[in-house]
C-alpha positions in Angstrom: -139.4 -2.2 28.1 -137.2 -5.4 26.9 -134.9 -3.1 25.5 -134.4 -0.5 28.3 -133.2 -3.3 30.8 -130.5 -4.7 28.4 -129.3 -1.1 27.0 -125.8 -1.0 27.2 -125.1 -5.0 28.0 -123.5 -5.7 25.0 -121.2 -2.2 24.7 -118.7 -3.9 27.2 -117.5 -5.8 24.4 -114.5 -5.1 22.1 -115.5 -6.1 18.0 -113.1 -8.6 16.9 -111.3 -9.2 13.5 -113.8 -9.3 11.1 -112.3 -11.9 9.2 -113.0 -14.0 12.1 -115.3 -16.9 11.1 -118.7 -15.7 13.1 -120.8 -18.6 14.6 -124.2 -18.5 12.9 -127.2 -18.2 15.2 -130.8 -18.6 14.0 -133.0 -17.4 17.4 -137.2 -18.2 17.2 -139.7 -16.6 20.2 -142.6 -14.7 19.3 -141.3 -11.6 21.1 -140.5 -9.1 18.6 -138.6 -6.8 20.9 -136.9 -9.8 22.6 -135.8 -11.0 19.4 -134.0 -7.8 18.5 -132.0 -7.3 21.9 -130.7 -10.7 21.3 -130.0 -10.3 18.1 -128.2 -6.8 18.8 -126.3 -8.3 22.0 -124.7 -11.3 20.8 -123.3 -9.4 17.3 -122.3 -6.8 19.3 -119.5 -9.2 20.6 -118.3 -9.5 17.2 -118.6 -13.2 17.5 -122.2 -14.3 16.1 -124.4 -13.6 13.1 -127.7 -13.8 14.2 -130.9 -14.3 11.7 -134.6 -14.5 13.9 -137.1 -15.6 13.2 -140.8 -15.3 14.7 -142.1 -18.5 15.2 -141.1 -22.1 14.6 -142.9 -22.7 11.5 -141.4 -19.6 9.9 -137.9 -20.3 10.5 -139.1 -24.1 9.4 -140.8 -22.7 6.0 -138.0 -19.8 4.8 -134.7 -20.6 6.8 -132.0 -23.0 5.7 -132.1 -24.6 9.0 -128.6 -26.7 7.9 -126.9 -24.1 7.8 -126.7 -22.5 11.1 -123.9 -23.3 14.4 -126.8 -23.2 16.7 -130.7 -23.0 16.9 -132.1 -20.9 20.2 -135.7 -21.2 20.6 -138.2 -20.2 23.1 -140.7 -22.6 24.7 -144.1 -20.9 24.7 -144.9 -20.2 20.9 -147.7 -20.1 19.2 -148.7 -22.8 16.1 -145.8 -25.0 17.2 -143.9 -24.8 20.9 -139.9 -25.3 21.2 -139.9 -29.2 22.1 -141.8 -29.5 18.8 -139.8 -27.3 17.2 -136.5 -29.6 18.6 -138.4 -32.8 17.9 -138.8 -31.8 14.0 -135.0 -30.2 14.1 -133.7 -33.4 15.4 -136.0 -35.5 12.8 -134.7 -33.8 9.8 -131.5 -32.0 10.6 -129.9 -33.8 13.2 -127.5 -32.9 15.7 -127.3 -29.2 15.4 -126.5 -27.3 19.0 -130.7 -26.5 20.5 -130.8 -24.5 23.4 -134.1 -23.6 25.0 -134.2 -19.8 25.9 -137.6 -19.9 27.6 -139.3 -18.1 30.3 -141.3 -21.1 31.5 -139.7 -22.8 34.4 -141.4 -25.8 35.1 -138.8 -28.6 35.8 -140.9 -30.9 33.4 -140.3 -28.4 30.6 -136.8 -28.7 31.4 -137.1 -33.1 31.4 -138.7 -33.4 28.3 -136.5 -30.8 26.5 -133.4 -32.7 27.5 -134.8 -36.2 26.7 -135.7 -34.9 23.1 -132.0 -33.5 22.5 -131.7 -30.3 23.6 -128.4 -29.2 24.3 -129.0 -26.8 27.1 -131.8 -25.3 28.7 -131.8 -21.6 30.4 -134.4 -19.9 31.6 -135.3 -15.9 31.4 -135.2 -13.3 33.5 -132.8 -11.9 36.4 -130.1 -9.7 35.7 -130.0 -8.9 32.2 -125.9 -8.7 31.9 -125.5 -12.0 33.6 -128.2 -13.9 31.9 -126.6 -12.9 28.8 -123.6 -13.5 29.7 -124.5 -17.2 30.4 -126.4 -17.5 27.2 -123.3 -16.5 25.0 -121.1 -19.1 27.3 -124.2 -22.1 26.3 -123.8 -21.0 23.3 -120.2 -21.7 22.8 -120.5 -24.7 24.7 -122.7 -26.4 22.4 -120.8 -25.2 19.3 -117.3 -26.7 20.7 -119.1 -30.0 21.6 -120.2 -30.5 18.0 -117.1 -29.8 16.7 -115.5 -31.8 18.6 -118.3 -34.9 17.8 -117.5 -33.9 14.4 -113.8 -34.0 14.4 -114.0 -37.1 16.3 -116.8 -38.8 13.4 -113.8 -37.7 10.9 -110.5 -39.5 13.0 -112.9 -42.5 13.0 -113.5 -42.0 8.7 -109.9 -41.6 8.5 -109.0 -44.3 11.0 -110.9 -46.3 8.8 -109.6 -45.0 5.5 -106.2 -45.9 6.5 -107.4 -49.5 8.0 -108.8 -49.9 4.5 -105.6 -49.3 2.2 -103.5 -51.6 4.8 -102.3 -54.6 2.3 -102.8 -56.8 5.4 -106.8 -58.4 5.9 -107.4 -56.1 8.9 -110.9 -55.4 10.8 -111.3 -53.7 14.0 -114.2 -54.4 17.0 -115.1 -52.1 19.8 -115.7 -53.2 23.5 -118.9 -54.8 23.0 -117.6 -57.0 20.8 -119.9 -54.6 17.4 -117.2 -54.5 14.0 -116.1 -51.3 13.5 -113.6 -51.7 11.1 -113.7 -53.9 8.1 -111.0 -53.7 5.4 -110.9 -54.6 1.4 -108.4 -57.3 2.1 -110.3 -59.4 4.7 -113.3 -58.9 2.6 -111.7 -60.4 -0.5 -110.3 -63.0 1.9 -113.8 -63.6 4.2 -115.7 -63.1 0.6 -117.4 -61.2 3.4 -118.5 -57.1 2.5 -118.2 -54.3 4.8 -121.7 -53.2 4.0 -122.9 -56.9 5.7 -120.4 -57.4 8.4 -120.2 -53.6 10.0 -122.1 -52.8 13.0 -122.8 -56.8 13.7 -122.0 -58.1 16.9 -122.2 -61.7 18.2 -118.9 -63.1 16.9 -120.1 -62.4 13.3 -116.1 -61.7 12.4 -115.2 -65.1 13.6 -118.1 -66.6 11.8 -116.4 -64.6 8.5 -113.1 -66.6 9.5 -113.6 -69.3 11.2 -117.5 -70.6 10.2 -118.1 -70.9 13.9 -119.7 -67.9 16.4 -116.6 -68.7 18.5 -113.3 -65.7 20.2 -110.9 -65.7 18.1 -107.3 -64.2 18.7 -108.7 -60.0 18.9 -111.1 -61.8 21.9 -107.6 -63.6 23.6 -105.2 -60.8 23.9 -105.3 -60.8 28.0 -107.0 -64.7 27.9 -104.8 -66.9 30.2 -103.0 -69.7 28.1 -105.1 -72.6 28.9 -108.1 -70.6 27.3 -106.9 -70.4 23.9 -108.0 -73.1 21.6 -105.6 -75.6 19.9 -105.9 -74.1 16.0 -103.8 -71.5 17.2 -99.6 -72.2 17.0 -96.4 -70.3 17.6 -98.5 -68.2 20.4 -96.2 -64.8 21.1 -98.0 -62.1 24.1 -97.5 -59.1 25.3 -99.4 -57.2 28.3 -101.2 -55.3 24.9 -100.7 -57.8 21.7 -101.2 -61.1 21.1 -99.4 -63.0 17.9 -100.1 -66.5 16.2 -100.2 -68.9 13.4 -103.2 -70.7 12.6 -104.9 -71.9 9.2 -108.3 -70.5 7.3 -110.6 -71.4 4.7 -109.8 -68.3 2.1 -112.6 -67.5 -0.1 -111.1 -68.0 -3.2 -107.6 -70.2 -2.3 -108.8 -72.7 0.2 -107.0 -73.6 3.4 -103.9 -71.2 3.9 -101.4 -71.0 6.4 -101.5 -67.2 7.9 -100.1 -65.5 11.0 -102.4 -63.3 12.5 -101.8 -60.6 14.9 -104.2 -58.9 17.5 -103.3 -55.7 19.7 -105.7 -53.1 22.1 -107.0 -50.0 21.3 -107.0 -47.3 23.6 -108.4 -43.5 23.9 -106.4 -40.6 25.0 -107.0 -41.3 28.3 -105.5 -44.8 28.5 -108.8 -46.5 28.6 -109.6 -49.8 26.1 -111.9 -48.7 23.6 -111.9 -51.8 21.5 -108.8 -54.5 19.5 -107.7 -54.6 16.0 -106.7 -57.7 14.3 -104.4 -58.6 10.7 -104.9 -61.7 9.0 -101.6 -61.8 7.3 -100.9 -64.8 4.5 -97.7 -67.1 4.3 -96.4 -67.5 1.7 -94.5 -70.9 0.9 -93.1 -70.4 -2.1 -89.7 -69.5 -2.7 -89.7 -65.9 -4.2 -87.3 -63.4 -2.6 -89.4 -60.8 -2.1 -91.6 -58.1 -4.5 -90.7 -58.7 -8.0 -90.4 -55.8 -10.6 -93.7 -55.9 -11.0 -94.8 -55.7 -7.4 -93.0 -52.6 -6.7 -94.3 -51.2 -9.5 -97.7 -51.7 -8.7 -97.5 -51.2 -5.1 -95.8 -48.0 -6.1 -98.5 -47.2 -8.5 -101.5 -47.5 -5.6 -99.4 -45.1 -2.8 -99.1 -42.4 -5.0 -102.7 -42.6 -5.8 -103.8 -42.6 -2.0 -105.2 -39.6 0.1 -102.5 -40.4 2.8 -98.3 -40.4 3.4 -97.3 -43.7 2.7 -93.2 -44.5 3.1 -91.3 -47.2 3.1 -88.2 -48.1 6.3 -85.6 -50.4 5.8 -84.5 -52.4 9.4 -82.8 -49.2 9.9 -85.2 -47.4 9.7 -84.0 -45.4 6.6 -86.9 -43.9 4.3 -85.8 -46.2 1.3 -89.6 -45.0 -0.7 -92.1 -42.1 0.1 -95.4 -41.0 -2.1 -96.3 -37.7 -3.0 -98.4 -37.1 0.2 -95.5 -38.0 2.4 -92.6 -35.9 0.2 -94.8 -32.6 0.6 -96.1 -33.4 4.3 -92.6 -33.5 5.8 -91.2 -31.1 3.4 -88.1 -33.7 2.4 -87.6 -34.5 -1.8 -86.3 -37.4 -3.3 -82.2 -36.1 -3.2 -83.1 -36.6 0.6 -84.0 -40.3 0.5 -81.0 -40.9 -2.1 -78.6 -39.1 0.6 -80.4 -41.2 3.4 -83.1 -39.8 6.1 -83.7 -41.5 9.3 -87.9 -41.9 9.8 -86.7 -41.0 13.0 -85.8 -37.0 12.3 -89.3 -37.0 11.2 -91.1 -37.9 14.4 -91.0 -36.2 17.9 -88.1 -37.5 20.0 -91.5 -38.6 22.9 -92.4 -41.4 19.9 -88.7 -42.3 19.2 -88.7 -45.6 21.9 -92.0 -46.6 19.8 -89.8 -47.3 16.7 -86.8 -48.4 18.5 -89.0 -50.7 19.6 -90.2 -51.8 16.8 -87.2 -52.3 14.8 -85.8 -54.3 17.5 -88.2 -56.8 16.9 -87.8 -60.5 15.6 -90.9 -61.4 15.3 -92.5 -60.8 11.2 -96.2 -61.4 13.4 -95.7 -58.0 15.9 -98.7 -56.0 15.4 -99.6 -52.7 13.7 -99.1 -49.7 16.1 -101.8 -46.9 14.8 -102.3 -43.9 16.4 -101.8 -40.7 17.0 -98.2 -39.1 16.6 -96.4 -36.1 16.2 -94.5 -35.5 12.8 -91.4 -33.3 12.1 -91.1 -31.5 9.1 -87.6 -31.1 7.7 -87.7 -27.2 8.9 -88.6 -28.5 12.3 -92.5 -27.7 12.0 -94.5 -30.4 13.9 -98.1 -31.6 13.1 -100.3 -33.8 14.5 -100.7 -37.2 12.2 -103.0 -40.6 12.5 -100.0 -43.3 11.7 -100.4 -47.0 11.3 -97.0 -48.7 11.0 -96.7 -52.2 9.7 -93.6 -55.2 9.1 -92.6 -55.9 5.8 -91.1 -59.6 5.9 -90.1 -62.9 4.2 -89.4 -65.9 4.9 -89.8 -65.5 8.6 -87.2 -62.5 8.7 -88.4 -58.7 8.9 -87.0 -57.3 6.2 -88.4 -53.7 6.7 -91.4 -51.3 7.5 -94.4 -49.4 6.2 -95.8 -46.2 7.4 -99.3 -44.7 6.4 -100.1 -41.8 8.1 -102.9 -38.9 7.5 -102.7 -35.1 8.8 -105.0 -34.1 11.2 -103.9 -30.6 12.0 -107.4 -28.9 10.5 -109.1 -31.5 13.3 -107.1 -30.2 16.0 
């Protein structure tokens, strides 16, 4: 009967490519004949690979439940119902898309389906084409939206990644005030651990620094003047950043002069999400520069990192680049010997950023990550995370570092 009303739904649609990656469907009810129209109507669109399953328990007992886009379930099953079925799923597997396909239709069905993580509730019955129709569009739906949770999990990871091999002590704190962001060089100088400091709240960064649950400079970027204590010196703002020089307890040195800097992070739509800060130490004594040795090693840890790393003199000239970078832009080493301006490898929109920037006087101006667009030397463009940071001594910038990581396979 199921299958006369639906005959035909799913002919409408054209088969695509079949090296098109296929969204994976697993769909549970304990209607046989309702489990093979769907089953034949969504892969009939060429877009789904659909595995059934009769019941909850079964698809619990002989189905890699990882491994699917999307879970559809019905409501009214024997042995175990769909919100059990989404309460066990959400226990063990997590955020998989769960959409209730169900022919019951009270609203509190609906309620507690929601509040136990369903992704989308629709109901049976109606017109067969349209109901259809609506399920393959949930479907999607839930699908993108976990893709795009996912891609954003793996811009944090990388944010974080790249946070990490700054050479700056660098941590980073959302709006509440929670560390989101806790780097191996303000651990070595906190004698503070990621593992112990990430996810706290309640000033536990300035206790790190400072000793004392008390705002420090990331909490004073928009503070009026008069509200900034006294430790802090040589106090530079901007409507977004916030500069200083103050002195800390390091772990292992002591008391050491540092400058610190502080700036605002935003989302894509403009909105503060949160504030970065670098803990930067000065050093007093007279070296000119990296020695030899230095280089070397500095040198020695970009080529070994996951991520472009290059080097800009005040000109903004790529003076060094590591593997990543050289096969990311497409450029070789005869190019930085013949002289490349970091500016012919970023899109013209982000070209005032490092104007900017290398107009600067001031060795405290803050680390600029975000996203930006990167040209290739054949004039491709990707998408890139990019931190950019000063290189300076004795007071004068002598130059600039770039780490940046490609997230085109995000986008």
């Amino acid at each position: 009967m199921v299958a006369e009303k639906v005959a035909g739904i799913g002919s409408t649609h054209t088969v695509q490519d079949t090296e098109r990656e296929l969204i994976s469907v697993l769909y549970v009810d304990d209607e046989p004949n309702l489990l093979k129209v769907v089953e034949i109507i969504l892969e009939e669109t060429g877009e789904f690979a659909v595995d059934t399953a009769a019941s909850a328990r079964t698809a619990l007992d002989s189905m890699d439940i990882s491994s699917y886009d999307v879970i559809i379930s019905d409501y009214q099953m024997p042995d175990m119902d769909g919100i059990e079925f989404l309460k066990h799923v959400r226990r063990e597997y997590g955020t998989i898309p769960f959409i209730i396909f169900t022919g019951r239709g009270r609203e509190e069905v609906v309620i507690e389906a929601i509040n136990n993580g369903a992704d989308s509730y629709l109901q049976k019955g109606g017109n067969p084409k349209a109901q259809f129709a609506e399920l393959v569009h949930r479907i999607k739906q839930a699908v993108r939206g976990r893709k795009a949770e996912l891609s954003l999990s793996s811009q944090i990871r990388q944010f974080s990644d790249i946070i990490d091999f700054l050479p700056d002590a660098t941590f980073a704190i959302d709006r509440s005030g929670t560390v989101t962001a806790w780097n191996k060089a303000i651990a070595e100088m906190t004698g503070v651990p990621a593992g112990e400091i990430l996810k706290k709240g309640d000033y536990a960064y300035a206790e790190a620094l400072y000793g004392k649950k008390t705002p420090v400079l990331v909490d004073l970027i928009d503070a009026p003047d008069e509200m900034i204590p006294d430790r802090y010196h040589d106090i530079a703002k901007t409507r977004q950043t916030i500069t200083a020089s103050s002195v800390i307890t390091h772990h292992a040195k002591g008391t050491i002069p540092v400058c610190i800097r502080a700036a605002l992070l935003h989302n894509d739509e403009g909105d503060v999400t949160g504030a970065i800060e670098s803990v930067c130490e000065i050093q007093t004594d007279t070296q000119e520069g990296f020695t030899r040795a230095e280089k070397i090693s500095f040198s020695d840890i970009a080529e070994s990192l996951p991520l472009g790393v290059c080097e800009l003199n005040r000109d903004l000239l790529v003076t060094y680049a590591n593997r990543n970078a050289l096969n990311s832009l497409q450029i070789s080493p005869v190019d930085l010997k013949s002289g490349i301006s970091f500016l012919s490898l970023i899109d013209i929109s982000h070209h005032s950023d490092l104007q900017s920037i290398r107009d600067t006087r001031i060795p405290s101006e803050p680390a600029k990550p975000g996203e930006y667009t990167l040209v290739q030397r054949g004039g491709s463009t990707f998408p890139a995370i990019l931190t950019i940071t000063l290189v300076s001594h004795d007071g004068e910038i002598t130059g600039f570092r770039i780490f940046f990581i490609d997230i085109s396979q995000q986008k």
